[in-house]
N, C-alpha and C positions, 0 to 999 in steps of 0.2 A: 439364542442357540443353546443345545444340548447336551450335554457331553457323553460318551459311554465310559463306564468305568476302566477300558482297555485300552482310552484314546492315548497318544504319545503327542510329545509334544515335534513335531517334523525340522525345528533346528538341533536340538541338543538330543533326538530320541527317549527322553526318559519317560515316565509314564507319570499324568498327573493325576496330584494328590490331593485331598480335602485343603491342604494347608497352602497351597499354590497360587501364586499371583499370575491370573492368566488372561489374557488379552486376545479378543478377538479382531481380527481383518475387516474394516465396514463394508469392503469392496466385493472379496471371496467367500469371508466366515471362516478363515484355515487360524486355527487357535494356535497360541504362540504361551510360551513365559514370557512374563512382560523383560528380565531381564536378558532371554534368548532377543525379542525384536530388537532392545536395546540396540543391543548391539550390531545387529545386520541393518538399525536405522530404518528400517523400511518389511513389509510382508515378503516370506521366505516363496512366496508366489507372485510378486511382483511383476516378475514377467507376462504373466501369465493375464493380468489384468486389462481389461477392455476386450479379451475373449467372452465365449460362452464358457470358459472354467467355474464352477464354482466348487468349492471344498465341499467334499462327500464324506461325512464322519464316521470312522473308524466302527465296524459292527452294525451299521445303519439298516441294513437288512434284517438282521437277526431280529428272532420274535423275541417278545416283550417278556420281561421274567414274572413270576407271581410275585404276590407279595411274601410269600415264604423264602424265595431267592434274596428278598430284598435285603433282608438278617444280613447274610452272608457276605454284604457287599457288591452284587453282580447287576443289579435291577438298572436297567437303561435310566439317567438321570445323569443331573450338572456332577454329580462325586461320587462316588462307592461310598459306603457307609460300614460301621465297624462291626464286628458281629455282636449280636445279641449278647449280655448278659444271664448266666443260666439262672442266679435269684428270682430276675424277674423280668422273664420273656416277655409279657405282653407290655409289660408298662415300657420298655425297651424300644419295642417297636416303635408304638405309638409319639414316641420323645425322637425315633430316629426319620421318621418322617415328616415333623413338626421341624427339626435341623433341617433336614435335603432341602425342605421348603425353604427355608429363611437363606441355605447358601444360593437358593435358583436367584432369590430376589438379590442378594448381595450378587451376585455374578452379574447377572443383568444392570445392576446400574455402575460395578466396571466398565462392563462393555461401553458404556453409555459416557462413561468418564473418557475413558479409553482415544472413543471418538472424535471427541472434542476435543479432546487434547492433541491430537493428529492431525486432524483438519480442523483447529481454530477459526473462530470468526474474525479474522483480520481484515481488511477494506481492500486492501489488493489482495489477499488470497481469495478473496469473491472475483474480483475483477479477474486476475487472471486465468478462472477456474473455467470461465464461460470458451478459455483460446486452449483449454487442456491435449483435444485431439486435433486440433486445426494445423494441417500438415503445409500450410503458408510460411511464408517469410519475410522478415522486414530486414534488409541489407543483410540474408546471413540467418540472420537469429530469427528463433521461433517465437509464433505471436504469442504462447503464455507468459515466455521470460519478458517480453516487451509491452507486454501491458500490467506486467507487476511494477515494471519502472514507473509506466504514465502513472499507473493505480487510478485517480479518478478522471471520469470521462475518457474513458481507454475506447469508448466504441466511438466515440469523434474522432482520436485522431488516429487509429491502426487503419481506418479506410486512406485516411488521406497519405498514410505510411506506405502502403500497399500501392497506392499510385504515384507516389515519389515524385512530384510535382516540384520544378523549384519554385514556381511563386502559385500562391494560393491568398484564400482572405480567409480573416481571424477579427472578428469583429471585436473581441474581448480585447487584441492586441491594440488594434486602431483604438478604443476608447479611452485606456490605462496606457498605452506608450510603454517606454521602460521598464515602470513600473511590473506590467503583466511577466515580462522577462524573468524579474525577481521572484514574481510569484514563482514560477516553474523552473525558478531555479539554476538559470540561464544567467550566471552572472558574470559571464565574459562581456557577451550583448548587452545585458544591462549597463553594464558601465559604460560599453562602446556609447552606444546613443545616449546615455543619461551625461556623459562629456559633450556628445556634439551637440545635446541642447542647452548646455551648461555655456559653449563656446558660442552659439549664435546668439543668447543672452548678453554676454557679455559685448561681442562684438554691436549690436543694436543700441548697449549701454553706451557704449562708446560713438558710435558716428553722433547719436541724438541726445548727450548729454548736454548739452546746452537748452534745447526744448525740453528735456526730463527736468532739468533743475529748475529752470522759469517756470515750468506746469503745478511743479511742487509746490514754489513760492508762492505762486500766483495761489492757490489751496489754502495754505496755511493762514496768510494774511486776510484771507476773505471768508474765512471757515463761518462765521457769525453770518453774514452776510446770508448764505445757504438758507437760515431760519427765515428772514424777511426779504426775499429779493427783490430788485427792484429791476425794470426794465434795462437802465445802464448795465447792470451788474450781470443779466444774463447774458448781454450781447458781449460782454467780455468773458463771458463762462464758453460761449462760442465760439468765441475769436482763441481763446487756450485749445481749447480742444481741436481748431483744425489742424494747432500747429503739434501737435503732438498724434494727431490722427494716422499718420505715415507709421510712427515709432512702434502702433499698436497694430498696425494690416503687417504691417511685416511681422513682427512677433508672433502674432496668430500664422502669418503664412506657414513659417519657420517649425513649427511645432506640428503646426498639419501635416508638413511636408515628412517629418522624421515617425510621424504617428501611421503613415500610410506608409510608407517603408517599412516600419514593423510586423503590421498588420497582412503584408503583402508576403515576408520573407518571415514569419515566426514560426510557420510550421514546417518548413524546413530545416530552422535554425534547431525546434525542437526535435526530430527527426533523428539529426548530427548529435545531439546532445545524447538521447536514446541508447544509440547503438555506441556511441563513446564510453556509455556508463555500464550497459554490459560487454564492452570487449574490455575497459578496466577487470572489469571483475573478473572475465576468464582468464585472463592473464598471471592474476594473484591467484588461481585457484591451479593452474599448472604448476606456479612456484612450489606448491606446497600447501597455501593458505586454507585453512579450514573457517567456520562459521561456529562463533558461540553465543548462547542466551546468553541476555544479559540476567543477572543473579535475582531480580527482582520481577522477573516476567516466570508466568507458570510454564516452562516451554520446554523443561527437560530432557521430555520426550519428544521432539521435533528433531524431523529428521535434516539431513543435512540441505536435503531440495526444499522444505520446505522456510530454513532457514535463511536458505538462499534470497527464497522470496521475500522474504521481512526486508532482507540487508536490500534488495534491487528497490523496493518500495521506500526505506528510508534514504537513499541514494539518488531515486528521483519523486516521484509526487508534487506536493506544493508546499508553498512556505508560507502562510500569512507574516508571519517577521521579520523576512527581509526585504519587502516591498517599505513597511514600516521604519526600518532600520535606511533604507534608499534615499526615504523620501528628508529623516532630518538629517541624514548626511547632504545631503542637496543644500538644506536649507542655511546648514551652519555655512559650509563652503563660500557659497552666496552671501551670505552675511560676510563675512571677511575678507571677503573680494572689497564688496563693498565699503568696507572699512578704510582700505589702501591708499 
């Protein structure tokens, strides 16, 4: 985009100059000082966006200057330019048109910086770019904010958000149990069920410790055996194994049974979790509460919706570490149960 030497900038009105940090709209083209947008966080046409508006530049009609105008500063281009030198007018020119050029190119890859810097490639800011004008709802809240939450595979679950089902199937839930919980960050439910199969565990330890510890013995003292087996030896590997056969169908039932409850109720659970985690946030944001980069992201310039998004996307998404963190908390517990 092009600027005329007359153009103004539409927050502060001054008129810009060669020396101006100016930032274009990707959506309108309405040119700004980068620090007028600053500070209004957002295009002084904002409103206006998702119309047929677009920004009309100042003088855009007006017929084209000669290159004798151009001396003078007036010639339709990204900056006015200074006038001529009377020593030497033509070397002047030629130096002052070789400059216009070099600021078109600097301007344009502002612009370009500008951009990206405003609408970042962040993984929920894709995701929830595609629910931008979707005038839907999930409990209340609109589907861009709520699929910054999910951030990945938002198009899986905003359908099944939208039909509000209490029980549905999640086959990733049925496979991973608990664990899936953790992943999405659900870790009220993770714990709920990661205790009741911590507790059917134990209770199963218990009715069948007597067959658990004979099955053991019986292992241990015969482990050699395994290598050469002999017909007696197997018919007592069988005779173990009935009696411990009970201890293992329940176990497995026990776990199926809590894995299909998950599977059945997790995308309601996540659902609840969703709209928990942006009515948190609207809540802190009536207090008062505003949204800051952190010091080590390029993000200066992001405004306060789009910051919003980061904070709704680190608040919910997925967590590969606490499935992680789940699984040897399990395991130590267990262990010193065992211990007892």
């Amino acid at each position: 985009m092009y600027l005329n030497s007359n153009e103004k900038c539409p927050v502060c009105g001054r008129q810009f100059t060669q020396e101006d940090d100016i930032v274009i709209c990707p959506i309108c083209g309405t040119p700004h000082h980068r620090e007028c947008y600053n500070s209004l966080g957002h295009c002084i046409n904002s409103d206006k966006h998702g119309t047929d508006f677009e920004y009309a530049p100042q003088g855009a009609d007006e017929p084209k200057q000669s290159q004798g105008d151009f001396a003078s500063g007036t010639q339709e281009g990204q900056y006015y330019v200074p006038p001529q030198s009377p020593d030497h007018p033509s070397e002047n020119a030629r130096q002052e048109n070789q400059d216009a050029r070099e600021e078109n190119k600097k301007e344009q890859n502002t612009e370009k910086k500008f951009y990206e810097t405003y609408i970042p490639n962040f993984p929920n800011m894709q995701y929830s770019a595609k629910y931008a004008n979707d005038t839907r709802t999930v409990g209340g809240k609109n589907l861009e904010e709520v699929a910054a939450v999910v951030n990945s595979n938002a198009d899986r679950f905003i359908p099944k958000f939208l039909k509000n089902k209490k029980i549905s199937w999640n086959w990733s839930a049925f496979i991973f149990g608990p664990y899936y919980l953790f992943f999405r960050k659900m870790y009220e439910q993770g714990i709920i069920f990661m205790a009741l199969n911590l507790a059917a565990t134990l209770v199963l330890n218990g009715v069948f410790s007597k067959e658990i510890v004979e099955y053991m013995s019986f292992i241990s003292s015969n482990i050699d055996s395994f290598y050469n087996p002999t017909q007696e030896f197997m018919s007592n590997v069988a005779q173990a194994n009935s009696k411990i056969m009970p201890f293992l169908l329940l176990s497995a039932a026990a776990t199926f049974v809590i894995h299909l409850i998950i599977a059945l109720f997790a995308d309601a659970f996540y659902r609840s979790k969703v709209i928990n985690v942006l009515n948190k946030v609207e809540k802190n944001l009536e207090e008062g509460a505003t949204f800051n980069m952190a010091p080590m992201l390029d993000g200066s310039n992001l405004s306060q919706k789009d910051m919003k998004k980061l904070y709704l996307g680190k608040m919910g998404g997925t967590s590969f570490f606490s499935p992680v963190v789940a699984y040897c908390v399990l395991n130590i517990i267990t262990d010193i149960i065992s211990r007892l």
